[in-house]
C-alpha positions in Angstrom: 0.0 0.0 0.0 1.5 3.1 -1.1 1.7 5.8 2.4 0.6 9.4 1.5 3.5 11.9 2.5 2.4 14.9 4.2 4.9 18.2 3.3 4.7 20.5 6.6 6.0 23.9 6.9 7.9 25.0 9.7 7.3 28.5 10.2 10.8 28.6 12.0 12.4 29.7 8.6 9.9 32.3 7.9 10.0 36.2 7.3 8.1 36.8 10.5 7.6 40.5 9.4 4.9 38.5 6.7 3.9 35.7 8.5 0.6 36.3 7.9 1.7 35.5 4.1 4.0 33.0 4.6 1.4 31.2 6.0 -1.1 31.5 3.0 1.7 31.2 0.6 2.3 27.7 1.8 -1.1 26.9 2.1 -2.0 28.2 -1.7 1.4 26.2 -2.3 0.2 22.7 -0.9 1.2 22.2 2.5 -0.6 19.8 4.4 -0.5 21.6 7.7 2.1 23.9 9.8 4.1 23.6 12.1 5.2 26.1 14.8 8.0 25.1 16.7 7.8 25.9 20.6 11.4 26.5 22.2 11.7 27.2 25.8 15.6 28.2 26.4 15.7 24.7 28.5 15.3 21.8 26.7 16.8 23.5 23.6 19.3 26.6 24.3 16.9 28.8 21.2 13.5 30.5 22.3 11.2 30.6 20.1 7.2 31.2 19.6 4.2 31.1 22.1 0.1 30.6 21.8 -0.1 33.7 20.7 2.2 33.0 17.5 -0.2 30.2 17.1 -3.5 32.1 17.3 -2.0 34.4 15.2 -1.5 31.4 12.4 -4.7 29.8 12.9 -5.9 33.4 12.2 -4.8 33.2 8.8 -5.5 29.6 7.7 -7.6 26.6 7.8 -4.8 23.9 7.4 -4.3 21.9 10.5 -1.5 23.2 12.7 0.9 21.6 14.9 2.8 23.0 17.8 5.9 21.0 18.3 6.8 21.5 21.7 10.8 21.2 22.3 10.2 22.6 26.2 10.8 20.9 29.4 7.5 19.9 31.3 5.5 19.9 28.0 2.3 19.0 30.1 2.0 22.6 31.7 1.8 24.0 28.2 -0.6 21.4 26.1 -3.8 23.0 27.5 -2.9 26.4 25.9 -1.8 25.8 22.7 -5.0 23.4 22.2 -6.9 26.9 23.4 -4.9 29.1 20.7 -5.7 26.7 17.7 -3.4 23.5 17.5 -4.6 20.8 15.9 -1.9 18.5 16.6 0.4 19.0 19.7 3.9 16.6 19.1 6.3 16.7 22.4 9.7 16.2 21.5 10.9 12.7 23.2 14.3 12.9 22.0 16.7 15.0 20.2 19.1 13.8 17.4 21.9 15.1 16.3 22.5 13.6 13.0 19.8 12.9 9.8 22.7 10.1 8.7 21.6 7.9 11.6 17.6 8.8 11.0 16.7 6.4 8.5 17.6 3.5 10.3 15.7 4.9 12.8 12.8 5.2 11.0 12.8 1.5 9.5 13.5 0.1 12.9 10.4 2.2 14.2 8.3 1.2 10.9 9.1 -2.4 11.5 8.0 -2.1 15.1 4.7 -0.2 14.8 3.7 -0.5 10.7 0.5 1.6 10.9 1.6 4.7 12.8 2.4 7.9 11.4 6.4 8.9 11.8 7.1 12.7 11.4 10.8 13.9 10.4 11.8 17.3 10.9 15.1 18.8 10.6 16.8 18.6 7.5 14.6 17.7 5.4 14.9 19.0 1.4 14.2 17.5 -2.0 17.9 15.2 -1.5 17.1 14.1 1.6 13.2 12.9 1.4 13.9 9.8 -0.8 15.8 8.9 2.2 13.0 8.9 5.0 10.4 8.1 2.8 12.5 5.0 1.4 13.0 4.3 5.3 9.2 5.1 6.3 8.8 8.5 6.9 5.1 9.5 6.2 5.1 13.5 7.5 8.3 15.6 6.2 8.8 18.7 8.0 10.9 21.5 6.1 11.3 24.8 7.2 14.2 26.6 5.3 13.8 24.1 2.1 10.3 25.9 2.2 11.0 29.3 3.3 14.5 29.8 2.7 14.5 29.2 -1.2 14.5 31.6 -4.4 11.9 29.8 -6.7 9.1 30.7 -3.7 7.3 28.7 -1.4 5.1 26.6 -3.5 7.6 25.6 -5.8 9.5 24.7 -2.9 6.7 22.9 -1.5 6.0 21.2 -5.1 10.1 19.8 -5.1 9.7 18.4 -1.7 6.6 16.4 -2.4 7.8 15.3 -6.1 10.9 14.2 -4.2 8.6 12.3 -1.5 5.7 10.9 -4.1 9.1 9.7 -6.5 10.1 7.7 -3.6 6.8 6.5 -2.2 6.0 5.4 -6.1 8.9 2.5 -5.3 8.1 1.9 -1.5 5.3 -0.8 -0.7 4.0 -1.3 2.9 
């Protein structure tokens, strides 16, 4: 059974002075949601975005949004991210340092538990999808392979899902 790939914009790479049009752009561009990644100075040295970032986003889209919550205690915080508009709250269980090592995790996890979904996120761009899709990978999160390129968001959204549907074309689960 082929898997369908989700592409998921990570607002992290953003021009925040046009958020509002970043947003829309990746929306009118394909995305499948966004994400908005929560960093609390703790459990990551960055800081980063708050509900309010996300009630801002849900403000300007319908597409399901996901607040990826690198913080420590991530239970004090679930409650107000579900009031500001997340549709999908992922707490971060464990931090990698290296995408090499990732698609082995992936298969071991696929192999393990074959009907869940398995997000990647970080480093994700038109070379490297083939590899987690190959491996299992069934959400791709991408923040400056969506925001960070010359040709414009959708085009960048449109490489990273050729990329992904290329690869899922060969992959049978």
């Amino acid at each position: 059974m082929k898997r369908q790939i989700e592409i998921v914009p990570s607002i992290l790479s953003a021009d925040l002075t046009r958020l509002g049009e970043q947003v829309r752009a990746a929306a009118e561009g394909g995305a499948d949601r966004i994400q908005v990644d929560v960093m609390d100075g703790h459990f990551v040295p960055n800081l980063t975005f708050g509900p309010g970032v996300v009630a801002a986003v849900r403000s300007v889209t319908d597409l399901p949004i996901e607040a990826h919550l690198m913080v420590e205690r991530p239970d004090l915080f679930i409650q107000s991210f579900a009031r500001a508009g997340a549709t999908v709250i992922i707490v971060q269980v464990e931090a990698t340092s290296s995408l090499p090592s990732s698609p082995n995790k992936i298969r071991r996890l696929r192999e393990v538990a074959p009907d869940v979904e398995i997000e990647v996120d970080g480093g994700i761009d038109p070379e490297t999808v083939p590899l987690v899709v190959a491996a299992g990978a069934t959400v791709l999160v991408a923040g400056s392979a969506v925001y960070g390129r010359k040709q414009g968001v959708a085009a960048a959204i449109k490489a990273l899902r050729d990329a992904a549907n290329t690869a899922s074309a060969g992959t049978r689960t």
